[in-house]
Structures are given as structure tokens and as C-alpha cells.
N, C-alpha and C positions, 0 to 999 in steps of 0.2 A: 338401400336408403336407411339413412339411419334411424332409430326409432327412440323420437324426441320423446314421447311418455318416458323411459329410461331414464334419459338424461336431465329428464325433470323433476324424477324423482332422486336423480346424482346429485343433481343440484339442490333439493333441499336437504338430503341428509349430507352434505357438508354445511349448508346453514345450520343446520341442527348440533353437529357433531362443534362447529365454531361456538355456540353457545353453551353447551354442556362441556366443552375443555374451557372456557372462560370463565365458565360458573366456579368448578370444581379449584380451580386457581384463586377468585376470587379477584381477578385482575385481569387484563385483556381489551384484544380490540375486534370484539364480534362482528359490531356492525359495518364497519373496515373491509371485514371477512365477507358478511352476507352479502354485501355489495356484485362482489367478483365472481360469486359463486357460481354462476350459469356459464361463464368465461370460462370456468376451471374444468365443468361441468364436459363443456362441447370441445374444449383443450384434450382431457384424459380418455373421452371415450371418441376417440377420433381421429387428432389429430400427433398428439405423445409418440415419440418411438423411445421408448426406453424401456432395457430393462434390466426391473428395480429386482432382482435378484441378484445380479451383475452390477453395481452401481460405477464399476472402472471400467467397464466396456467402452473403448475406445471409438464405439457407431456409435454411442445411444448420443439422442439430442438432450438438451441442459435445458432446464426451468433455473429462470432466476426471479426471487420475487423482490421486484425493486423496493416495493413498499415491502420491506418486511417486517411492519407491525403486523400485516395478516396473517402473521404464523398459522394461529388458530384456522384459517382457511387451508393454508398449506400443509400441516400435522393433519387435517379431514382428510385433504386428498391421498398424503401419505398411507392413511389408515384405509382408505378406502383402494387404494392400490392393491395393499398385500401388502405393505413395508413396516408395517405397527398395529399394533393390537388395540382393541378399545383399551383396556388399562394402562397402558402406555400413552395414548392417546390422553387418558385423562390426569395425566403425570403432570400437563403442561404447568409449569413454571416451580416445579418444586425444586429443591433441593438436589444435584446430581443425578437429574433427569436429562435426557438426549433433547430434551424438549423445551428449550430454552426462551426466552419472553421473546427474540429475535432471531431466527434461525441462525445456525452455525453448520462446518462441515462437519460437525459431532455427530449429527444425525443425516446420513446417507438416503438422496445421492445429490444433497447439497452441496455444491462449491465453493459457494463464500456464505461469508456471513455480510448479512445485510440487517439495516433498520436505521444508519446512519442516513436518511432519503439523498437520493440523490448521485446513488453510487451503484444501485445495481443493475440500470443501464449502462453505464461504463464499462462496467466489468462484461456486460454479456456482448460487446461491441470485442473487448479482447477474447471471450473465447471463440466467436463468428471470425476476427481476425484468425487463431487459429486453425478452425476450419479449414477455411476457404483458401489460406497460403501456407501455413506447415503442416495440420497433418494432412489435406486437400480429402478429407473426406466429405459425406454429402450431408451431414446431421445438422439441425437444424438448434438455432437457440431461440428461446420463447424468455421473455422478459415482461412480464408483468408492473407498472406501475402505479401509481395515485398519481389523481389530478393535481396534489395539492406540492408534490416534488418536482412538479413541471416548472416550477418555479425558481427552480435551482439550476443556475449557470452552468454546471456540470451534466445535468442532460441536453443541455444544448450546443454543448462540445461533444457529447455522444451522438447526438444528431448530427451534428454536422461530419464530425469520423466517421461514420459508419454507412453515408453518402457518400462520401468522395472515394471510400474505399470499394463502393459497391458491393455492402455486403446483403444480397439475397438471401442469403442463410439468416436474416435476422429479422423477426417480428416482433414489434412493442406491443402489446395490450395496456393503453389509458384506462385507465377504470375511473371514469370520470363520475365521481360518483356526489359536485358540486360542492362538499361541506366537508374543511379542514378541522383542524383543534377546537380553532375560536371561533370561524365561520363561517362564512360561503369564500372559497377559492378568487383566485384572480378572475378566471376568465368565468365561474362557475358551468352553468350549460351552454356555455357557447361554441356548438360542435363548429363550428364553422370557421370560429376564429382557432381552434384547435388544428383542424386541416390547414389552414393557411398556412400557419407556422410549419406544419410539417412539412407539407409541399416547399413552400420557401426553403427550406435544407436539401431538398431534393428526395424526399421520401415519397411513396405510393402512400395514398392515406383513405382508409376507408370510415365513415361513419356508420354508427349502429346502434339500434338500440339491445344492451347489453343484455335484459333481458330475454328477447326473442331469440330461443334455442335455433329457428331453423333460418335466421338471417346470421346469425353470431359462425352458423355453421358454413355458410356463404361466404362469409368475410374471412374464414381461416382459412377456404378454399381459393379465395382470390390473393391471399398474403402467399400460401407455397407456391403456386403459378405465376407469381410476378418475378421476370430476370432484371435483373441488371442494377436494381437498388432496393433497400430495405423497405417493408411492411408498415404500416402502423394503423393501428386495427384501435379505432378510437368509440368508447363505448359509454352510452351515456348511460348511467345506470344511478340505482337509489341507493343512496346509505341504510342499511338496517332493512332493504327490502325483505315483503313477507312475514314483517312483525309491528301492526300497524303504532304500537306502543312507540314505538325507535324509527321507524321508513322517515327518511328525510327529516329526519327532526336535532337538530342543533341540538350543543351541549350531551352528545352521546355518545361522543369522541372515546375511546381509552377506556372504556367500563363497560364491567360486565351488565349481561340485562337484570334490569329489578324484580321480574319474575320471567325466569329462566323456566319453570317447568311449563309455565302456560304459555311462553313462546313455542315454547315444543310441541306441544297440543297445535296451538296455531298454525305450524309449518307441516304437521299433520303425523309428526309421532318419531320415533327414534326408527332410522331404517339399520340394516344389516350388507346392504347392495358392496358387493362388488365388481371389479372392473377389471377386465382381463387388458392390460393397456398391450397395444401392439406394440410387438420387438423390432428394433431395427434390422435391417437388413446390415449382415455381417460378410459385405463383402468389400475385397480390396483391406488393407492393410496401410495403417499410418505412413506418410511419408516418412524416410529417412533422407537426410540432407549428406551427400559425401565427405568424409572425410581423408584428411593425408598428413603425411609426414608434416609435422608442426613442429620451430625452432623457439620455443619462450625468449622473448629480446633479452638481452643483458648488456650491462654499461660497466666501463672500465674503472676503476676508484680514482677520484679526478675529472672524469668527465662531467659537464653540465647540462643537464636536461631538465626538461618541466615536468612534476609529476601525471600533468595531465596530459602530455605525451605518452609518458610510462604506460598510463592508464589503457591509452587509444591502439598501442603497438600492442600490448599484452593480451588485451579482452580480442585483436585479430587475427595474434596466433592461439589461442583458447578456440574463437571458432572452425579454426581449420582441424587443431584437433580433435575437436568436439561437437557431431552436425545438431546437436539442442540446445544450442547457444545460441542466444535472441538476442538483439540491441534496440534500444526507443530512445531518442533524444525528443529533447523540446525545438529540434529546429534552433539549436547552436552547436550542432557536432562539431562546427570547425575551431569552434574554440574548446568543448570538450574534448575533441580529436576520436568522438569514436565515429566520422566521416571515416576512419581508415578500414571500419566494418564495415561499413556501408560498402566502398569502393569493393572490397573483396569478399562481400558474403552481400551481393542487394536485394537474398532473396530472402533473407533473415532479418533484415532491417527494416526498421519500423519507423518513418517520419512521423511524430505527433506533431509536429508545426508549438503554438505558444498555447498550448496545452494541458501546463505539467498535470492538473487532476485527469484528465481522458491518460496522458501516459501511464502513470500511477497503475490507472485502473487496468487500462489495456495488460499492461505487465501481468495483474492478479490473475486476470483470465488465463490469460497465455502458460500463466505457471501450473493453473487446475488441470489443465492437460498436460504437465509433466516436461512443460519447455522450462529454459532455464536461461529466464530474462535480467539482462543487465539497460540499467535506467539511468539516462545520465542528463544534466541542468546545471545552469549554475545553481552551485549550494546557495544563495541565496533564495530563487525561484523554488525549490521546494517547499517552502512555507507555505506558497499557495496548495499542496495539496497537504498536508498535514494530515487532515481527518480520512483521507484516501490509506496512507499508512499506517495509521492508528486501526483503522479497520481492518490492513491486512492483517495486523496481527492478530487480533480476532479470528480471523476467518487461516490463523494459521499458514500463513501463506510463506512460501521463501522466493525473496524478492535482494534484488542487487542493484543498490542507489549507488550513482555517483556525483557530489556535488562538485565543481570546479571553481576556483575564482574565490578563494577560501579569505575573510580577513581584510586588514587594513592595507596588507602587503600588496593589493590587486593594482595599489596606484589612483589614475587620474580619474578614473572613472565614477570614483563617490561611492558613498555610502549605500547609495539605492542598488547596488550591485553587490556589495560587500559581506559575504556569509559572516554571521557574529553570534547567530543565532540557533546555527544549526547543529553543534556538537551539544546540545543542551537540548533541543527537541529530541533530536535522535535517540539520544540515551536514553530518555525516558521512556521511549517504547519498549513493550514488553518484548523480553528476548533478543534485543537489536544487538549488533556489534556497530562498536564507530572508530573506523582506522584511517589515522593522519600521518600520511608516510613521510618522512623528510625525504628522501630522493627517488631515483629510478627505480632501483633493483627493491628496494621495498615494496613499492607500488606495483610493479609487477608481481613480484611473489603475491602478495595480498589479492589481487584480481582471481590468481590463479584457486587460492584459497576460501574466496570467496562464493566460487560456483557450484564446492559440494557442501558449503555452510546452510543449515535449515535455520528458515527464519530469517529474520533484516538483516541486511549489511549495509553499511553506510561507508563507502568510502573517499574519505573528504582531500580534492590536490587541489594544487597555486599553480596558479598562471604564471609568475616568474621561474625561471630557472633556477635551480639548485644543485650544487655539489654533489654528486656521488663517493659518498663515504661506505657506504655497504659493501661487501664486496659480492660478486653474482653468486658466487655459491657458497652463501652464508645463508643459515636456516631465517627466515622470516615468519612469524604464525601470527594468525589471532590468537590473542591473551599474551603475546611474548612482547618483548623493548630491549632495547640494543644501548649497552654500553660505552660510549662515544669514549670516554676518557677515564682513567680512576688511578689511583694507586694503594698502596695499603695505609695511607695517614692521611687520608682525604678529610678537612676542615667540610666541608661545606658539600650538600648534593645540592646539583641543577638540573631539573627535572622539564623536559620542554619536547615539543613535538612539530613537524611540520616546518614552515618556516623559521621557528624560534629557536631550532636546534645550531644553524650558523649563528645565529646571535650567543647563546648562552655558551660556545665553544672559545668565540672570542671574546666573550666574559670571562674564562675561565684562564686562558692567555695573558688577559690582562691582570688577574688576581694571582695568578701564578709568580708574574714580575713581582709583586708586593709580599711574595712569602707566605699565601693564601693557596691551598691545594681543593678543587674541587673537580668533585666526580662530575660525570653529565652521561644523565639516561636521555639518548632517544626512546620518550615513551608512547611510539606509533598507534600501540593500540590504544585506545583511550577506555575502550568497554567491548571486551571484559578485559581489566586490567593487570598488571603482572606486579601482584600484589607482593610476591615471594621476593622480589629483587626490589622494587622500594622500598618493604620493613626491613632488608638489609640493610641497605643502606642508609635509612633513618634514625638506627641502632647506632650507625658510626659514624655520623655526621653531628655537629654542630646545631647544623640549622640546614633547611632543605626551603630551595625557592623551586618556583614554578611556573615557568612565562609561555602565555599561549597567546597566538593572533584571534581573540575569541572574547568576547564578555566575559567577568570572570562568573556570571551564576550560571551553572550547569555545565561547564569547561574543565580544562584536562587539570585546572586548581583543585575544583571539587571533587571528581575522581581521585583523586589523589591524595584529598584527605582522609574520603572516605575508606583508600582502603590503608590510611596509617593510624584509623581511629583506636584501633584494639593492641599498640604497639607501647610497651607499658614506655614511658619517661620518654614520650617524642619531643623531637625535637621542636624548637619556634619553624612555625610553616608561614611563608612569605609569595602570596599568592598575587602573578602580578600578571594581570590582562587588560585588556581595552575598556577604559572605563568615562570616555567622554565622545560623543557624537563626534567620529570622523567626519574630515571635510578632503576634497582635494587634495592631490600632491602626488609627488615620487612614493615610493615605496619606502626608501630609504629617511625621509619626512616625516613619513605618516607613523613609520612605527617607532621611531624615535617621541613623535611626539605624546604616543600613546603607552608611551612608559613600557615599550616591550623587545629594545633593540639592548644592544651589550652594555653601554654605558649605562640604563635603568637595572641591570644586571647586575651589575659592577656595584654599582650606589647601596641597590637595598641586600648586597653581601657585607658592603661595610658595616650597614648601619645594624644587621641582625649581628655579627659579631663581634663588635663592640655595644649593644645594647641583647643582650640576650635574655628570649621571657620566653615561658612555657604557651603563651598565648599563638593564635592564629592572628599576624597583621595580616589588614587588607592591603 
């Protein structure tokens, strides 16, 4: 039996410990902390298998704390594991401390970083998908939430995934602890409307009061003993419990206590306890998925293929080569084409349905166990998970995006399909790469490149078919671009990628007739860019245009100033992208009318070489 005096005394010196690393910071969410504490308390001495000497032990179960403003609770239990020293402990938020205001994988045996709410049940939905279908071991994920994240459509697409996929390996703890930033929560204590909603997803749902050590312990014993669907161990508990100054008391949100040494006194003194947490059982060995003899597709120069074909053939001989290669679509593989993983690897394939933040997130997970997931949507539909990416960088993650259906060129389907936006998100993530292949053999090389690349990759194809100009075994990289045409007295560089490369080739056709000679880089990579052969080219040209299927803020324009900025006497840059609300049409319509087809090529080469200025037009 276990011996709740113990764990009652766990439970307040991580209250204690959440207060005094909050103090010493000067900043923090204690009360956040004290809340969960008995949770963490009857979690560590009980129910945990990890271990934290090993933090890449491929058995041990994952804590993920969705809410991860309770660092402060989290960095206690750390310290009361064995995994950090009180001095460390009281490091929290300084300067080049492991011990950051939101947890990060910086400090071990953290997975991701969290504190964005709303995203670290998502993620721990991907590492239980893990579990349970690649590596098929029995470890367990523990996800921790606030009531006040429940409110975020994106755990309710974690509900619902992590149902349908019947993951038992997975238990939410609500730390329903009623009172948000500003106020009382949506549902506040409404356990009952809280089970509803769970049940309604198809979850087991237990209610508790969070405090009661030997009902809390009950409830973690009825979450491992349920099969067949996930846990949720819903706990009604007090903010700032244990310190009658703060318990339940609004506006306590995010700040440290006003008198931290007399909370301490109050919760009954600084303890020293430690926790021997049980190790997993080390047996059985991660699955490996078989692999065989794998042909990488390749297209003949002349041939016309879609690159989101390239994409779907390339990423299916990648998995046969390679059995930790994962796929997730949003439930349009048949138009991304990675359906052809699906068909021939369905045990690696991941349906997230209309999804893309649970994809996103599933992906994160999937890659902290060392899979090597490729994520594919129309590039438009990734704007819905944004802040999912943005935090994997954070959390360090390497992740492989594919948007399809790139631009004006997608045709009838309008705008609300139309990526315009996403070479310009992408970028801006820290560390991303963003590759816009113009044909096949591109797109495939790039796939194949992209799986041992750390960190984002973004790679952006069109639904129409294009020319095979590459030849199959011609080098392809990230950071490299491909020379479509040049001579040694080239008037003018045209600089384009993606669909715009057949436009600017026969701009270049057509300037050619008039006595005009112009270079034309396929510039595929867009970031990191192949800055060594644009400032050549910049050096000997006239004047350098730029046409992308893309808004021109944040697009392969701007790239491409930026990397001709230190290039002494450049030339006039003529930056020409989509700069009015598409509406309907051919393809052939839409980019003509968007100033990005050959005759808008043609126009503003005239007009920069007979009006020539040191300026950037738009």
C-alpha cells in the first residue's frame, strides 16, 4: 500500500520548491504549480516509469505538461527525482539556465517544449501514436493539462485522435483548478460538464478531487487498467492550494507569491525528500519496420509531371528504403499523392482527417522517438497550425512539411485554396528550409534530402503539371539553384521558382528575339538561399527580375534581395509577384492577370532596361 504521509509530504515540498524557484526568479506561475501538486505527487511515487538517468531509454513513459507555464511544478518534480540540484532548481529563468520560463528539450527528459496551451496534448497523442504502432512498446504517456487550455479547439482534435485511434497508452490529467489569467474558466468546477465532453469523444473519464492522495491514486489505477481507449483523470483542484493568501483567489495568475518565505512556513518548511521513481521494464526492443531494395523515381528531360506527384513517388521509395519514415496527411493524400505511402507502407501511415494542428503535433511526437515524419496539406491549410510549427522549433524538433496546390497557378478553385502565404510563414521560422522545386527530379531529389535535414523543411509543389528540365542525375541540394539558361553577355538575370520558371524561360525566348540576352536561375531553394550564384550574377547583369506565384512580402523577391544586399553597385531589382485578390480561372488567366506569366516578364525587362535606377521597384 502506498504510504500517502509520503506523498503528502511530495506533494508539498514540490509546492514549496514551485514557490521558492518563483521567488528567486522574481517571475512565475506558482499557483499554477501548487494546484497539480498532489497529481505530480501520486504520478512520481507510483505511477512514473522512467528513468531519469537514461532520459533516451526507449521503455521509459513521457510526461508531457500541456500547461507548461507549471514549469515551476515540473523543475520540483525534476529536482525531487534526482535529475537537478536545488541550485539549479533555483536557476529557474535566468540567463543560460536549462531552466527556462517554459519547459524546452534543453533540460532532460523533456520532449518538446510547451507553454504555447493547447499543444501538449497533441503532441503526447503523437508520442502514444508512437507507442502503440511504431515502436509497439508498452510505455505509457502522462499529459498533464489546465482547465483553462480546454478551451482550445486543438485539444479537441486530440480528443478526438487519440479515440478513434484507441490509444490506452494515454492519460490526460485536467487540473481543473477553475481560475484562468483574468478569471473563472469556461466551464469553471463543472466536473460533470467536463466528463461529458470527454465521454462524448469516447474517452474513459474519471472525476476526482485532486487533492485526495488516496482517491487521485485510484484514479491512476483505473486510467492503466482501462483497454481500448484513452484515460482522462479529471481533477478538481484549487489554485494556489495550501497557501490561504493565494487558494482560489483571482488575479494570482503569473506572479510570484508576496510573501514567499511565510508561504513556506505555511506549507510547513522546505523538505529535502526524495523519490526513487520506478524504472521501466526493459524488455523487448523497438520495432523496426523492413526494408528492401529501393528505386528513387526519375523523369526523362521533356517529360511532364506534377511535382506533387514527384513528391508522393519519391517520399514511397524513401520508405521502402528506409523503415523510420512516417507519413500524416490532412485527409487529401489523393491530391498530395502521398496516398502512394499509404497504399505501400499502411503501417506507417498516419490519417489525421481535417486536422492539420493534431497532424502538426502528432508529427512532433513521432519525431521525439527518433521517427522521421513527413507531413503533407495543401500549403494553403497549414496556416491553420502555424503556432504548432513555430513551437516545434522551439522544442527543436525535425519535421518534414509538404504543402501542395502552391499559388494562383492551382486554377478554378479560388483563393481559399491558394498558398500565397506560406513561403513567407515558412521562412520565418527559426532554422526552416523552403524548397520550391520547378519539376520532378527536383522534387524528388529534395524529398530524399530532406529526411536527413535537422529542423523544418518546407517543401512547397503545384497541382499542374510541369516540364522536366533537370536532368535525373543532376546534383539537387538545399541551399543550391539550377541554371536554366545563361551565356557570357547576359543583359538581364531572371530569377524564379516553381511554376514561374516556364514563364520566365519564355520571357527570356521572347527577349532573346529583340536582341535582349537573359540568364534564368531556377532558384528551388528559397531558404537557405544560393547566395554565391545570385551575387554572380547580379555583378553581370543589368538589372535582375524576380517572379514568384506568391505575394511578393516574404517570397522568393525578398529572399533574394536579401541575399543581394552586401553586393557592392547592384543592380535595379524588379520584384514581381501576386499582388491583387485572385479570383477564379485557368491557370493560364490567373497568372497572366497577376502580373507573373512571361509577357509581365517581358514588360518589366523593357521597362528596367530602358529606364535604369539603382532603386528596388515593386
Amino acid at each position: 500500500m502506498a504510504d500517502q504521509t509520503f506523498r503528502h509530504e511530495l506533494a508539498q515540498q514540490l509546492r514549496v520548491d514551485s514557490v521558492r524557484s518563483s521567488a528567486a526568479a522574481g517571475s512565475g506561475h506558482p499557483t499554477s504549480s501548487m494546484s497539480a501538486a498532489d497529481l505530480m505527487a501520486v504520478l512520481l511515487d507510483g505511477y512514473l516509469r522512467l528513468d531519469f538517468t537514461d532520459p533516451g531509454n526507449p521503455h521509459n513513459d513521457h510526461l508531457v505538461f500541456s500547461k507548461g507555464h507549471a514549469s515551476p511544478l515540473y523543475y520540483s518534480l525534476l529536482k525531487a527525482a534526482g535529475a537537478i540540484d536545488d541550485e539549479e532548481l533555483l536557476s529557474f529563468r535566468e540567463f543560460g539556465s536549462r531552466l527556462e520560463g517554459h519547459p524546452t528539450p534543453r533540460i532532460p527528459p523533456t520532449d518538446v517544449a510547451t507553454g504555447s496551451l493547447g499543444q501538449g496534448l497533441p503532441v503526447a497523442v503523437g508520442l502514444a501514436l508512437a507507442g502503440a504502432r511504431l515502436d509497439r512498446l508498452p510505455y505509457r504517456v502522462w499529459a498533464l493539462c489546465g482547465d483553462s487550455e480546454m478551451a482550445e479547439g486543438s485539444v479537441w482534435e486530440a480528443f478526438q485522435h487519440a479515440a478513434w485511434y484507441g490509444l490506452d497508452n494515454l492519460t490526460v490529467l485536467v487540473d481543473v483548478n477553475r481560475l484562468g489569467q483574468t478569471g473563472e474558466t469556461m466551464l469553471g468546477w463543472d466536473m460533470d460538464g467536463y466528463a461529458a465532453r470527454a465521454r462524448a469523444f469516447g474517452w474513459h473519464a474519471v472525476v476526482v478531487d485532486g487533492h485526495d492522495l488516496a482517491a487521485v491514486d485510484e484514479a491512476f489505477a483505473e486510467a492503466v487498467a482501462t483497454t481500448g481507449r484513452p484515460t482522462a483523470v479529471l481533477a478538481r483542484t484549487e489554485k494556489g492550494h495550501g497557501v490561504r493568501a493565494v487558494a482560489d483567489q483571482p488575479g494570482r495568475h503569473g506572479k510570484p507569491l508576496d510573501d514567499p518565505e511565510g508561504a513556506v512556513r505555511e506549507l510547513g518548511g522546505e523538505r529535502n525528500l526524495g523519490v526513487r521513481v520506478a524504472a521501466p521494464e526493459n524488455t523487448g526492443t523497438p520495432h523496426r519496420f523492413p526494408v528492401g531494395e529501393a528505386t528513387p523515381p526519375r523523369w526523362e528531360v521533356g517529360e511532364e509531371v506534377a511535382t506533387r506527384l514527384a513528391y508522393g513517388e519519391a517520399l514511397t521509395a524513401l520508405g521502402a528504403a528506409r523503415g523510420d519514415v512516417v507519413a500524416l496527411d490532412g485527409e487529401v493524400s489523393n491530391s498530395t499523392h502521398s496516398e502512394l505511402f499509404a497504399r505501400a507502407h499502411p503501417d506507417r501511415y498516419f490519417e489525421m482527417f481535417i486536422a492539420e494542428q493534431q497532424m502538426i503535433a502528432a508529427a512532433v511526437g513521432m519525431q521525439a522517438r527518433n521517427w522521421v515524419p513527413f507531413a503533407s496539406t495543401f500549403g494553403a491549410f497549414l496556416s491553420r497550425a502555424y503556432d504548432f510549427v513555430r513551437m516545434a522549433a522551439v522544442s527543436r524538433a525535425d519535421l518534414r512539411l509538404c504543402g501542395s496546390h502552391a499559388g494562383v497557378s492551382i486554377g478554378e478553385d479560388g483563393p481559399s485554396q491558394m498558398a500565397l502565404e506560406d513561403m513567407a510563414a515558412l521562412r520565418a521560422v527559426h532554422g526552416s528550409a523552403v524548397l520550391h522545386p520547378s519539376d520532378a527530379n527536383q522534387a524528388a531529389r529534395l524529398v530524399e534530402a530532406m529526411a536527413d535535414r535537422p529542423g523544418i523543411s518546407y517543401l512547397r509543389t503545384l497541382r499542374g503539371k510541369t516540364p522536366v528540365r533537370t536532368p535525373p542525375d543532376e546534383e539537387v541540394s538545399i541551399g543550391g539553384s539550377r541554371v536554366v539558361r545563361a551565356t557570357d553577355h547576359d543583359d538581364l538575370t531572371i530569377v524564379a521558382c516553381g511554376i514561374t520558371v516556364d514563364e520566365a524561360e519564355r520571357a527570356a525566348d521572347v527577349l532573346e528575339a529583340e536582341g535582349v540576352l537573359a540568364k534564368v536561375i531556377d532558384c528551388y531553394s528559397v531558404k537557405p538561399i544560393d547566395t554565391v550564384t545570385l551575387a554572380a550574377a547580379a555583378s553581370e547583369s543589368r538589372a535582375v527580375i524576380t517572379v514568384e506565384d506568391h505575394w511578393p512580402e516574404g517570397g522568393l523577391g525578398e529572399a533574394v534581395l536579401s541575399a543581394l544586399a552586401g553586393v557592392a553597385d547592384r543592380p535595379p531589382v524588379r520584384v514581381l509577384g501576386v499582388r491583387d485578390m485572385p479570383v477564379s480561372g485557368s491557370p493560364a488567366e490567373l497568372t497572366h492577370a497577376a502580373g507573373i506569366d512571361a509577357d509581365a516578364v517581358v514588360a518589366a525587362a523593357r521597362h528596367l532596361l530602358r529606364n535604369p535606377s539603382p532603386t528596388v521597384v515593386g
